[in-house]
Each structure stands twice: as C-alpha cells, then as structure tokens.
C-alpha positions in Angstrom: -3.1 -38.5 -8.6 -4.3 -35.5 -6.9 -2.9 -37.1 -3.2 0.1 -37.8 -5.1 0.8 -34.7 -6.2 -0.6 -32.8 -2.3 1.8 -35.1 -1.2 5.2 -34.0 -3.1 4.2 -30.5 -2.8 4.1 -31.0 0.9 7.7 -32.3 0.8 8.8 -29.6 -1.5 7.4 -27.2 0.8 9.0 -29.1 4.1 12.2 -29.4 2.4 12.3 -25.8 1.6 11.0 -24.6 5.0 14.3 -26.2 6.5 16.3 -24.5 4.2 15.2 -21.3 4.5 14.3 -22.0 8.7 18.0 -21.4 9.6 17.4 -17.6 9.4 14.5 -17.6 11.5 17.3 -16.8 14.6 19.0 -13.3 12.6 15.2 -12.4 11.7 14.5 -12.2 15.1 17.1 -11.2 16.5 16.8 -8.4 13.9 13.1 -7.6 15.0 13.9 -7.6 18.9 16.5 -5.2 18.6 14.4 -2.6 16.3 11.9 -3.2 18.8 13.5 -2.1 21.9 14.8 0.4 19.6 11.4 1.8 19.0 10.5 1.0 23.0 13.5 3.5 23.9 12.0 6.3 21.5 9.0 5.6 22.9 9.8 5.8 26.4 11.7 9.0 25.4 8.8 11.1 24.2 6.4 9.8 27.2 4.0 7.2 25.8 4.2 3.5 26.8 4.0 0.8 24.7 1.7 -2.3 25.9 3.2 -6.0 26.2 1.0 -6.5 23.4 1.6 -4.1 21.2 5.3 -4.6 21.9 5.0 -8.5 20.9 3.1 -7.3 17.9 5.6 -4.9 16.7 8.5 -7.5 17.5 6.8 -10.2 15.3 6.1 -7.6 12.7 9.8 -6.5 12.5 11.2 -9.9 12.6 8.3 -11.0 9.7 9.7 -8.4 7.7 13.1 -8.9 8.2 12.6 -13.0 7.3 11.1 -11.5 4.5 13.8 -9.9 3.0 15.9 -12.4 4.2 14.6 -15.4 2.3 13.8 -12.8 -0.7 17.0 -10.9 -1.2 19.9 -12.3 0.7 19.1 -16.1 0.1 20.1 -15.6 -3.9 23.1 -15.5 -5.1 23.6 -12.6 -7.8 22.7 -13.9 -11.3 21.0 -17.0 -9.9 18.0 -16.2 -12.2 18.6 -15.0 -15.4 15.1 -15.0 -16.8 15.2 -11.5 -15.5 10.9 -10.9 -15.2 7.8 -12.4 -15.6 4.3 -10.8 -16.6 2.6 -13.4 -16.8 -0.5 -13.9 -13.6 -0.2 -17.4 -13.1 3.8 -17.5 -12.8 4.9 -21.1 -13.3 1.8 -22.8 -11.4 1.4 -24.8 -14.7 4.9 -26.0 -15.0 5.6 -28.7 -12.1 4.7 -29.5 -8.9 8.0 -27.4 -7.5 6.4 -24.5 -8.7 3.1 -25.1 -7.3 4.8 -25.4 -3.8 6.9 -21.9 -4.4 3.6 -20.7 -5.2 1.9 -21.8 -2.0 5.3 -20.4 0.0 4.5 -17.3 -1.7 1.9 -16.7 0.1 2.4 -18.1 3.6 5.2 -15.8 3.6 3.3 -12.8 3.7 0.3 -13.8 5.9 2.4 -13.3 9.4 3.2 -9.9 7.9 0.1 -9.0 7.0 -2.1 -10.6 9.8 0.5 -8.7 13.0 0.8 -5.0 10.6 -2.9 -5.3 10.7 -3.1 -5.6 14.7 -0.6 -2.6 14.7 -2.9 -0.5 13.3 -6.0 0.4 14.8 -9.0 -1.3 13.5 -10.5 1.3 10.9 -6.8 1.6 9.3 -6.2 -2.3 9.4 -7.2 -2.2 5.5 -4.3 0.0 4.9 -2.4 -3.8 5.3 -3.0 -4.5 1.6 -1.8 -1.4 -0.3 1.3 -1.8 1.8 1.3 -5.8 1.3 1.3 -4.2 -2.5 3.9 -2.0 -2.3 5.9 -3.9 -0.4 6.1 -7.1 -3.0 6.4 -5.4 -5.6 9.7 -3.5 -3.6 10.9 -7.3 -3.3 10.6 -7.8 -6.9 12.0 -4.7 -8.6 14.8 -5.2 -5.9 15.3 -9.0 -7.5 15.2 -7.5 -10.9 17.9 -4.9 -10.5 20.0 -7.0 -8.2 20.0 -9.9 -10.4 19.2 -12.0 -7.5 15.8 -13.4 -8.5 13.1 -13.2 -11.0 11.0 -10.1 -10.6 7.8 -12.1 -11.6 4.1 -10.6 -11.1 2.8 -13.6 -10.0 5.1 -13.7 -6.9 3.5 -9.9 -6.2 0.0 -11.2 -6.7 0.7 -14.2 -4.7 2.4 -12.1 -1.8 -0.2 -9.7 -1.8 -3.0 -12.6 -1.5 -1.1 -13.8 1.5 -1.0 -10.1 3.4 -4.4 -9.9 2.9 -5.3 -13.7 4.2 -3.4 -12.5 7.0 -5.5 -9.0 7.0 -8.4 -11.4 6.7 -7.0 -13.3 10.2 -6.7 -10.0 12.2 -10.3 -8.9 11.5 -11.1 -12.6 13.2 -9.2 -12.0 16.0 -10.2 -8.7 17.1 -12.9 -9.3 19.3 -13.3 -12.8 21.1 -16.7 -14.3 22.2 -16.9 -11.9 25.2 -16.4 -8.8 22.8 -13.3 -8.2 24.6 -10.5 -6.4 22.1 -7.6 -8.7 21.3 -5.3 -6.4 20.0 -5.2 -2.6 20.8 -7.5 -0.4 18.9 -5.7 2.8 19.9 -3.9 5.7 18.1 -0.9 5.0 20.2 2.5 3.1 19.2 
C-alpha cells in the first residue's frame, strides 16, 4: 500500500514538475538580467562581485522569480474559491494529490532558501527563515486577494520548512573537508 501510494505521488509530482518546468526559461532569464543589473551597480560604486557570488545571486533571482511564477501567474483568477485555510496540516489527509502538493511545497522553497543563505555571510545565514516566513506568507495573502489561489497556512508552514531545509544545506556546504569556505563569508555584494 505504502509503495503504491510513494509511487502515485511520484507521478503526481513528475506530472506537475512538467507542467510547471516550461517556465524554468522566463525565471531565468528573469534572474540573469536582475543580475547583471545588480553587477552594473556594483561595478558603478567600485566593489566587484565574485563568479561565485554572482552565480549565487543569479540562482537566487531566478528561484524567486520561479517562485512567483508557479505561485501567482500560473492561476487563473477565481481558480480557487475556497478563499483560505487555517487549518496546519492543509489537505495532507485528503488524497494522495494533496500529499504530492504538499511535498512540492516544500521543494519549492529549498533552492531559495539554501542560495539566500550562501548570499549572506555565515553569522546572518539564519536570517533565511524569517525571510522564508515573510516571504510565504506574501505569496499567500497575494493568492487571497487576487483570487488566484487558496491562501492556506499549511502552504506557509510547508514553504517555510523547505527555506529552512535549504538553510539547513548551506550550513553543510560552507566548509569542505579541507576547511576551505565554499561560499563567500564577506560583507560584500
């Protein structure tokens, strides 16, 4: 039962990632160009941004631009009436379909979380989940007054959970076996 019901969830989850995969190219496309944006201004007021830091910034801009993307602009206005949720567990209990939502939920929000947390320097990396936070529940008063989704507070717990899995990921990847720094612990941008 339990394989059975991993294995529909997977092809929920599959299905839905080739749906939602076709904006992949305007979310980076999006997150290049505010990235060279923010290498001119940088350029302009004398500090230098790293290859690295520049990747990191461009995968950050482009995660949140997916983001909003997938959350906002993928629903058509009154697509969900229910208007909100309170409840924690959102529809986990009701199918298998919302099991995988649940699950997209939060690997949606580990890229962002995991690359704002190598933008910042190491002892402001926590500052990831406040804004993981803040920026879910954005999403879902958005939804609620657009009428393009169900502001739910299980999608805000769940997206927060995933920002800080991938906050959780960056603290792994700072230092490798050699104690060398994998992503940039400076004050600079």
């Amino acid at each position: 039962m339990l394989n059975m019901n991993l294995k529909v969830i997977l092809e929920y989850m599959f299905h839905d990632s080739k749906l939602e995969g076709r904006y992949l190219p305007a979310a980076l496309t999006a997150g290049l160009a505010l990235t060279a944006i923010l290498a001119v201004v940088c350029l302009y007021r004398g500090k230098r941004l790293t290859i690295r830091r520049t990747v990191l910034f461009g995968t950050l801009f482009s995660s949140v631009f997916y983001i909003l993307i997938v959350t906002l602009l993928d629903r058509l206005p009154g697509s969900d009436l229910r208007g909100y949720s309170f409840v924690w567990y959102g529809s986990w209990f009701t199918g298998v379909a919302a099991k995988a939502f649940t699950i997209e939920n939060i690997l949606l929000f580990i890229p962002f979380g995991l690359t704002g947390a190598l933008c910042l320097p190491r002892r402001k990396a926590w500052l990831m989940l406040p804004v993981s936070l803040a920026f879910s529940t954005s999403i879902e008063l958005l939804q609620l007054f657009l009428k393009s989704g169900c502001c739910e507070l299980s999608d805000v717990l769940t997206n927060t959970l995933g920002g800080s899995l991938g906050l959780g990921i960056s603290y792994l990847l700072r230092k490798d076996k050699s104690g060398k720094i994998w992503a940039a612990d400076t004050e600079e941008t």
